[in-house]
N, C-alpha and C positions, 0 to 999 in steps of 0.2 A: 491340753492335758498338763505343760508344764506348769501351766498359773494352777492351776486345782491342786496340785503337789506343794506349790510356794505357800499359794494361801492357806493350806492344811499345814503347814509348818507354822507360819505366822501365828496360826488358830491355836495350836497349840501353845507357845509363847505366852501366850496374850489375852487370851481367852477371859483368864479372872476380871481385866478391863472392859468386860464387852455388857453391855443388859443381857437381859434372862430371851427377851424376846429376838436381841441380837444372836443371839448362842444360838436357840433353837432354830431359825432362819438359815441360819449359817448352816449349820447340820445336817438339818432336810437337804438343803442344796449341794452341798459340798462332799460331806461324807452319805449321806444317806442315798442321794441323785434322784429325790426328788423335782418334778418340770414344776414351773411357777405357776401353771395352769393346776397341779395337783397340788400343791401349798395355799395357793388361793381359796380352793375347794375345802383343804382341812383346816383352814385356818378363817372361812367367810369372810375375806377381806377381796380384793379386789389384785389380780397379776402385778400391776402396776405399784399396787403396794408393796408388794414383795418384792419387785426390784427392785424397788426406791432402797427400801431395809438391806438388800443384800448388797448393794450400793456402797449406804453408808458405810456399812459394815465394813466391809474390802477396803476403804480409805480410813476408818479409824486404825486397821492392821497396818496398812501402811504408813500410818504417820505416828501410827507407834514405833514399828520399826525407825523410821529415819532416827527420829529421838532416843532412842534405846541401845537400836546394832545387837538386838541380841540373836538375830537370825546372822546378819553377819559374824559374829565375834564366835558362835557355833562352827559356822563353816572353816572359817580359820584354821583353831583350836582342834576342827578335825584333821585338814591338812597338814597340821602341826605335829601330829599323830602317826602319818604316815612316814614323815620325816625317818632318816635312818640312824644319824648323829645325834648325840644327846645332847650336845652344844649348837646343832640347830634346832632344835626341838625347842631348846631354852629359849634362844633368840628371837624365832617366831612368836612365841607367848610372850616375851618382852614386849614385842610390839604389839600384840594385839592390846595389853594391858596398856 
């Protein structure tokens, strides 16, 4: 359940970098909870194909992520948030920057 939570963050991020057919893939499975058996079916390709795409998908997120840190620099920037000092609040955002 935690990676469905990451990668839906990721998804969001990211999303604009993905094809039309990576989005909808993604969506069915991700947000929607479509099984690859009923994506195969609405989509007349084959299970196997749809994981391959949901696949790829999950590592183009990830290695956008690596490259980017905008999931990270998010998380941060929230802790940063909770801070109580306003001179650590600064601090932290110094360094995330």
């Amino acid at each position: 359940m935690e990676d469905f939570v990451y990668y839906g963050q990721l998804y969001d991020l990211y999303h604009e970098l993905l094809t039309e057919k990576q989005k909808k893939y993604f969506k069915d499975y991700y947000f929607d909870n479509l099984s690859l058996g009923e994506m195969a079916e609405n989509y007349n390709v084959s299970r196997n194909a749809i994981f391959k795409q949901i696949h790829i998908t999950v590592a183009k997120l990830e290695e956008y992520e690596q490259a980017l840190h905008l999931y990270y620099k998010k998380k941060k920037l929230e802790e940063a948030l909770e801070l109580s000092s306003l001179s650590d609040i600064k601090k932290q955002i110094e360094d995330i920057l």
